[in-house]
C-alpha positions as CSV (number, residue, x, y, z in Angstrom):
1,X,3.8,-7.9,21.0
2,X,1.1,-6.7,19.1
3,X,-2.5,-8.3,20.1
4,X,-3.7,-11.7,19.2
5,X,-6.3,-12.3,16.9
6,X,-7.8,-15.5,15.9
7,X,-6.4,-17.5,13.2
8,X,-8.4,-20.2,11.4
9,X,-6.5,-23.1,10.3
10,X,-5.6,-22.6,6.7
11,X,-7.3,-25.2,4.0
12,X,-3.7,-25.0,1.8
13,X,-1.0,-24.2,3.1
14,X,1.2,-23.3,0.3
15,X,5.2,-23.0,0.7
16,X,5.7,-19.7,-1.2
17,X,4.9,-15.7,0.0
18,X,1.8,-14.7,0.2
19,X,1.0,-11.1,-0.4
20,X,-2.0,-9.0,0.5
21,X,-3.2,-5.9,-2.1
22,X,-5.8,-4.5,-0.7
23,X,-6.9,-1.8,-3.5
24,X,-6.1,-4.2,-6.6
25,X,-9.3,-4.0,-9.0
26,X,-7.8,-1.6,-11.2
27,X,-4.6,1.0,-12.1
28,X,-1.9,0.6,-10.0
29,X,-3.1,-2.0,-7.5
30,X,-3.9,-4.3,-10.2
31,X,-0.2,-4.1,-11.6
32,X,1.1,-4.3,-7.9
33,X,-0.9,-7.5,-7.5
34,X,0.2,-9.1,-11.2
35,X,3.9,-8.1,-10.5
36,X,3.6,-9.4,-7.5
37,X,2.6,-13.1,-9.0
38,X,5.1,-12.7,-11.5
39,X,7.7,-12.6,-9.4
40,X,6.5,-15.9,-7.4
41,X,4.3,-14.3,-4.5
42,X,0.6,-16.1,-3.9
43,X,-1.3,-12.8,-4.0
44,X,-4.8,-12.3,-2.1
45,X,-6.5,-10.0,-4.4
46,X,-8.7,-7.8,-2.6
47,X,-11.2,-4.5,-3.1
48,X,-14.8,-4.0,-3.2
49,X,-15.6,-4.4,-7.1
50,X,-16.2,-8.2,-8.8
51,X,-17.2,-9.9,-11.5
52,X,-19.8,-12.9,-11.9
53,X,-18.6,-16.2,-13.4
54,X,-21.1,-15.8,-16.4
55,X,-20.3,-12.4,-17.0
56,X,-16.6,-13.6,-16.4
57,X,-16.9,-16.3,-19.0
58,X,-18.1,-13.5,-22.0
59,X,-16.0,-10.9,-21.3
60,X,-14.4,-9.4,-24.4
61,X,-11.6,-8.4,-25.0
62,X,-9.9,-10.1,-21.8
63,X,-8.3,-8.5,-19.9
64,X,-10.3,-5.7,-19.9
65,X,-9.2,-1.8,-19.9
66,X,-7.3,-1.9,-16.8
67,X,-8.5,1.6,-15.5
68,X,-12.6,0.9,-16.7
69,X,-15.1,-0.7,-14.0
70,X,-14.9,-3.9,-15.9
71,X,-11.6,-4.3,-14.1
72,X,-12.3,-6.2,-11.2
73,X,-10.9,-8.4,-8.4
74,X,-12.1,-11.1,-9.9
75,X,-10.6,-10.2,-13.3
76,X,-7.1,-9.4,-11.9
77,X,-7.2,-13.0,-9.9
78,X,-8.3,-14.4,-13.1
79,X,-5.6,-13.2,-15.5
80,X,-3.0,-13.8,-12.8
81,X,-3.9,-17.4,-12.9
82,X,-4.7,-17.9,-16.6
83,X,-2.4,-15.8,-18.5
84,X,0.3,-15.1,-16.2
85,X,0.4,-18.9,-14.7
86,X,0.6,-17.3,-11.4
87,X,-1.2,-18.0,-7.7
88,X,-3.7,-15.7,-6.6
89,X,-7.3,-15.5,-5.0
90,X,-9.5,-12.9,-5.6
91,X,-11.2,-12.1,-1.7
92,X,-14.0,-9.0,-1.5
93,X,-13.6,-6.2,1.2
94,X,-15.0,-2.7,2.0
95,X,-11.9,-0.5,3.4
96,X,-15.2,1.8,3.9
97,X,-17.2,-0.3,6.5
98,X,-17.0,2.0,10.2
99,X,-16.6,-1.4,12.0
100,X,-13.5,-3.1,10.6
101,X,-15.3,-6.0,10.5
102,X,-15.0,-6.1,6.7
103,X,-11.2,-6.3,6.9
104,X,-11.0,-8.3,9.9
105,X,-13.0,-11.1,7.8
106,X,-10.3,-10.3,4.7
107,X,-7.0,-11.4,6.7
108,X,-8.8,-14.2,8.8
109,X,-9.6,-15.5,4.7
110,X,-6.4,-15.1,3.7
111,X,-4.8,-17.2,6.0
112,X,-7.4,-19.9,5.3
113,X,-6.6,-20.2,1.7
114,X,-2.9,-19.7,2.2
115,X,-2.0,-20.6,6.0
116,X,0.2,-17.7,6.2
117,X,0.6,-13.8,5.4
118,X,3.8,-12.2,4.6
119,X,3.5,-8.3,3.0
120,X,0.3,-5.9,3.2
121,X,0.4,-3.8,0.4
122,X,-2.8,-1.1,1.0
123,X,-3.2,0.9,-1.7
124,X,-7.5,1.4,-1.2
125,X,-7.8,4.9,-1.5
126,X,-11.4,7.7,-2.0
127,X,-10.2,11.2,-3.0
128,X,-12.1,14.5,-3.1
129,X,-10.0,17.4,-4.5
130,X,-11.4,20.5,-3.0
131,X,-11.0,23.5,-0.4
132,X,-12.7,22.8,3.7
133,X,-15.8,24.7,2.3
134,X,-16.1,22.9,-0.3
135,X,-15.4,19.1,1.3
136,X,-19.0,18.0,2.5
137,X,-18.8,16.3,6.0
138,X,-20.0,12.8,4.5
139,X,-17.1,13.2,1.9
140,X,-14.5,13.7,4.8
141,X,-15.7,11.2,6.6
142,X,-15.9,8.5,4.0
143,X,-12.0,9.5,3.3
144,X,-11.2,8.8,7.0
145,X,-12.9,5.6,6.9
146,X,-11.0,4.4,3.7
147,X,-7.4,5.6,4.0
148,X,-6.7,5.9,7.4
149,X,-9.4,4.0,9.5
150,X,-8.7,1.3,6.5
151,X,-5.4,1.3,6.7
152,X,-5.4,0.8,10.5
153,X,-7.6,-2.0,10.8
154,X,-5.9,-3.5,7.9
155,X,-2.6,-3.3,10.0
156,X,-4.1,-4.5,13.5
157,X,-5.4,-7.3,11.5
158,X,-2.6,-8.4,9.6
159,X,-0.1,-7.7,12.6
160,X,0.0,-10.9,14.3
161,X,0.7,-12.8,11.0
162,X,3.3,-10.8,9.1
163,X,5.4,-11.6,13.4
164,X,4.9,-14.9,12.4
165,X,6.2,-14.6,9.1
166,X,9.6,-16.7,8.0
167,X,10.0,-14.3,5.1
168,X,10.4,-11.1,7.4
169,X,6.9,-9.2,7.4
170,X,6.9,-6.5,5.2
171,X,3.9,-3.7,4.9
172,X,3.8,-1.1,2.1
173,X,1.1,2.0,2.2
174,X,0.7,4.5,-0.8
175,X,1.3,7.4,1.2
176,X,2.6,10.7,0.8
177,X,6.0,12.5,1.9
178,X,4.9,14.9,4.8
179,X,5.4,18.9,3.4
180,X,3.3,21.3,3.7
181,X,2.5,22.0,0.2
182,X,0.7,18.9,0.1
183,X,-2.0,20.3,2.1
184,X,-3.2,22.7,-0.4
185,X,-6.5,22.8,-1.9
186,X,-7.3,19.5,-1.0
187,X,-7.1,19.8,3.1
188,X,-9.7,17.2,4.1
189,X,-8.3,14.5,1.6
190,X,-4.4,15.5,3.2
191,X,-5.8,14.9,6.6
192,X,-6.6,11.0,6.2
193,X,-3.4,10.7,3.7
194,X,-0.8,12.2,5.6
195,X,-2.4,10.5,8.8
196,X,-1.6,6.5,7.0
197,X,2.5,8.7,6.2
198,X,2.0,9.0,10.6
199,X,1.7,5.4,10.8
200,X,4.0,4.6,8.9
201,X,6.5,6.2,10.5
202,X,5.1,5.5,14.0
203,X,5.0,1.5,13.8
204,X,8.2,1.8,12.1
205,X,9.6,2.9,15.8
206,X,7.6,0.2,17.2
207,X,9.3,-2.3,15.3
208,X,12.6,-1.0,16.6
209,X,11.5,-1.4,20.2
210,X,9.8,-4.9,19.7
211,X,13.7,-5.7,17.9
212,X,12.2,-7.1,15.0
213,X,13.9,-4.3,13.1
214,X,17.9,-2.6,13.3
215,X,17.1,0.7,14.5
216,X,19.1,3.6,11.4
217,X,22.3,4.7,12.6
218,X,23.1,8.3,10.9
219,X,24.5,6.3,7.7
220,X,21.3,4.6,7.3
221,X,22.6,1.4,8.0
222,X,21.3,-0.7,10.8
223,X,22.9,-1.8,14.6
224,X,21.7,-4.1,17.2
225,X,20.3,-7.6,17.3
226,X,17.4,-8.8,15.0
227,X,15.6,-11.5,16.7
228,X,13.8,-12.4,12.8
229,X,14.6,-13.5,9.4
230,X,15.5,-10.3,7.4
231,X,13.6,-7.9,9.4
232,X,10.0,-6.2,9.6
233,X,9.5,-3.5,8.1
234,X,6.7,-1.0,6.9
235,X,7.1,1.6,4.1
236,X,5.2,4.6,2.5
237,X,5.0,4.9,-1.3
238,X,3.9,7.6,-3.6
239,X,4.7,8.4,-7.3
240,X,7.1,11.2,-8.3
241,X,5.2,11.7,-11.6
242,X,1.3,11.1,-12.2
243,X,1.1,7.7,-13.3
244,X,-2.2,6.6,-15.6
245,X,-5.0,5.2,-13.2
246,X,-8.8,5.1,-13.1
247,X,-8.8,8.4,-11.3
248,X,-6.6,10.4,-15.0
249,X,-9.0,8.6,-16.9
250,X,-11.8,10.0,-15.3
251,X,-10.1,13.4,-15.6
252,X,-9.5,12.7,-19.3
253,X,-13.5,12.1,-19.7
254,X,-14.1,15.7,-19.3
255,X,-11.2,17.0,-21.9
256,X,-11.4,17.2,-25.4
257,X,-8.9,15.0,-27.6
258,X,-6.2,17.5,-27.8
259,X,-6.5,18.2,-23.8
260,X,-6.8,14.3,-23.2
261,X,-3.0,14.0,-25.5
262,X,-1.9,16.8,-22.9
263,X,-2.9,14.7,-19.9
264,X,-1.2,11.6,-21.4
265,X,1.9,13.2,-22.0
266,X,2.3,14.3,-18.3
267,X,2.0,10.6,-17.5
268,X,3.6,7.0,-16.4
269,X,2.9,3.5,-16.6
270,X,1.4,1.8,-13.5
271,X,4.8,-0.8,-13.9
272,X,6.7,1.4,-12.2
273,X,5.3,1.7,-9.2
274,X,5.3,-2.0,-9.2
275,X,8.8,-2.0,-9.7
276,X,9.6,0.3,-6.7
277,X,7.3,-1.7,-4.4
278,X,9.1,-5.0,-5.4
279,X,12.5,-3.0,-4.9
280,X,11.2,-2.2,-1.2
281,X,10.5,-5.6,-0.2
282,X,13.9,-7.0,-1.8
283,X,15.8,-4.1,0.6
284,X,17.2,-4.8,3.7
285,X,14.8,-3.7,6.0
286,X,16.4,-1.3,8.1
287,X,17.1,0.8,4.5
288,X,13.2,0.7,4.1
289,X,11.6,1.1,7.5
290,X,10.1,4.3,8.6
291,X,10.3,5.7,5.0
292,X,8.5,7.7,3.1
293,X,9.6,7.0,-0.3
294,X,9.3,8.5,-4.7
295,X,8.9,5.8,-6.8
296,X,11.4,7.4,-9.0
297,X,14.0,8.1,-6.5
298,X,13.8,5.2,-4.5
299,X,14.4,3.0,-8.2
300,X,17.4,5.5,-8.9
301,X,18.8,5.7,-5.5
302,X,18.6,2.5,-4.2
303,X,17.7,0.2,-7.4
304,X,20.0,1.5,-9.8
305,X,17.4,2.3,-12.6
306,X,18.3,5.1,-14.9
307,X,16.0,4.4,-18.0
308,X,12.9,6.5,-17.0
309,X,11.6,7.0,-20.5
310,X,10.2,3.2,-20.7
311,X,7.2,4.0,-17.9
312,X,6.3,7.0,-19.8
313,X,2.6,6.2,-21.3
314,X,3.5,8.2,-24.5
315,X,6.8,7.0,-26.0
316,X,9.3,9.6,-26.4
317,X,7.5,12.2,-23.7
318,X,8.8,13.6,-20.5
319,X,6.2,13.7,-18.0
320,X,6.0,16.7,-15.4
321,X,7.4,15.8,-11.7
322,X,4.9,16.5,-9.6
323,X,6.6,16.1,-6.3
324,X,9.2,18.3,-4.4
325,X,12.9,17.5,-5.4
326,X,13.8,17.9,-1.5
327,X,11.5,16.9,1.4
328,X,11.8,18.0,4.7
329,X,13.5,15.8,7.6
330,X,11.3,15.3,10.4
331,X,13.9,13.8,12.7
332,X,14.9,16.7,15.5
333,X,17.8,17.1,17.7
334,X,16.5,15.2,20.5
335,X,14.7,12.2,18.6
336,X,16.0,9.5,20.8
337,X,14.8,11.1,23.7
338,X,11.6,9.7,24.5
339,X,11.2,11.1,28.1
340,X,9.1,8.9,30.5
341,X,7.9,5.9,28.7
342,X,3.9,5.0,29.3
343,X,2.0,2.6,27.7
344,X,-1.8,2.9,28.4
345,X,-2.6,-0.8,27.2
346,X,0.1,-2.4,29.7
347,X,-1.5,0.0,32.2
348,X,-5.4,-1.7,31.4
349,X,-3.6,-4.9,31.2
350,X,-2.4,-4.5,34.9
351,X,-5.7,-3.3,36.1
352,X,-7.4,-6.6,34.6
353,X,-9.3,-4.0,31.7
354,X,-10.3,-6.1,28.9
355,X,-9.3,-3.7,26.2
């Protein structure tokens, strides 16, 4: 079982599925986060930025430009709850502080206001494009600290609650597909990303041994004896196809009008990564555990969707793909093999180590 953490009594309980976006100021988080209200989920709405009441109360138009720094958590609670009639609670948190404390402080919250946790969506992310040379130390490091460090405490915090979970437990990372090509160009930013795709599938093979998940036969389907409701499992996400975000608009700041149409073109609406997240935590979760999943072909695949053109952000275009059409398998011939089994924190346990 995964290590107990303290859990303050919440102040209202509330008898509906409470989901955690970490990342949800702006872009896609934001859309993860109103989707997720939509479809009856009391969302925790949680990144670094906010607003002020006063400057809350004059802000015009509202909502504001979804991808601009006026889009904040407080905003996204805000329109959740006023225009979309939905549940949510906008809660501050640095992915970025060394200690975890930040995040730590962030789950014990949540379960005060709601009394329980069931999906962790972590979409927090800091990106810098560039070769090794290029990639100052400090920029590596802040990278580490918010994708996979963040991701980690997140996870070790949020563990113990999304056991207890009557809904299942679900966690969904935006992560990458592990392939080399990925790697390119942008080493130090691949490191920290394709370390959170590691998780992923490592805790995925955790849940199978704690049984809270049907371990894949070779048809995908799952064998053996749950002891939950419907199954923990934890997911990676990335999109097939750019999709419009703070980070293209900032690229479009540096293009002239005719360049910025060109960008647009290549691009799709936040929705349907939304859609595919929402289509994750639907699916059984032996069909979702362990995976590192396209929007796009996850939606076809698994979903059903074949009308792409409505998450194109210019109607009538059809953006580039931007991912490989065929990822590698990382499974080998002798997966199920795991030789002599250790486990250093039984082994501290048993020496009376405090870990």
């Amino acid at each position: 079982m995964p290590p107990s953490i303290d859990k303050p009594v919440a102040t209202s309980p509330i008898d509906k599925p409470v989901a955690l976006v970490i990342g949800a100021s702006r872009g896609i988080g934001r859309q993860v986060a109103i989707d997720l209200a939509k479809k009856g989920y009391a969302v925790v709405v949680s990144a670094k930025s906010t607003t002020s009441p006063s400057a809350l109360k004059s802000l015009s138009p509202f909502p504001p430009d979804p991808n601009s720094s006026l889009s904040t958590i407080t905003t996204v609670a805000h329109e959740i709850t006023a225009l979309h009639s939905g549940t949510a609670v906008a809660i501050p948190c640095d992915t970025s502080d060394p200690t975890g404390t930040s995040l730590k402080t962030l789950v014990a919250s949540t379960i005060q206001a709601y009394g329980h946790l069931d999906v962790l969506v972590y979409n927090s992310g800091a990106i810098w494009w560039s070769s090794v040379s290029g990639t100052p130390l400090k920029r590596y490091q802040l990278m580490q600290r918010v994708n996979a460090n963040g991701l980690y405490a997140a996870v070790q915090y949020s563990l113990p609650h999304l056991h207890e979970s009557t809904y299942g437990g679900r966690i969904v990372v935006v992560c990458p597909p592990i392939y080399s090509r990925f790697f390119r160009g942008k080493t130090a930013y691949a490191m920290g990303k394709v370390g959170m795709s590691v998780l992923v599938k490592g805790l995925a093979m955790d849940f199978e041994r704690e049984g809270v998940v049907s371990p894949k036969t070779a048809t995908g389907e799952g064998h053996g004896t749950v002891t939950r409701k419907r199954g923990m499992a934890i997911s990676g996400i990335w999109p097939a196809v750019a999709i419009e975000s703070a980070a293209t608009a900032k690229q479009m700041t540096n293009k002239a009008n005719q360049g910025q149409e060109e960008l647009r073109r290549d691009l799709r609406k936040p929705e349907i990564f939304s859609d595919a997240i929402l289509g994750i935590l639907e699916a059984p979760a032996e069909k979702v555990n362990g995976e590192l999943l396209l929007d796009e072909d996850f939606l076809r695949e698994q979903c059903g969707v074949t009308d792409f053109d409505k998450y194109s952000v210019i109607e009538g275009a059809k953006p580039r793909r931007i991912m490989p059409k065929i990822l590698p398998d990382l499974r080998v011939e002798e997966q199920d093999d795991e030789g002599v089994r250790y486990d250093s924190a039984k082994e501290e346990r048993r020496k009376g180590a405090k870990l």
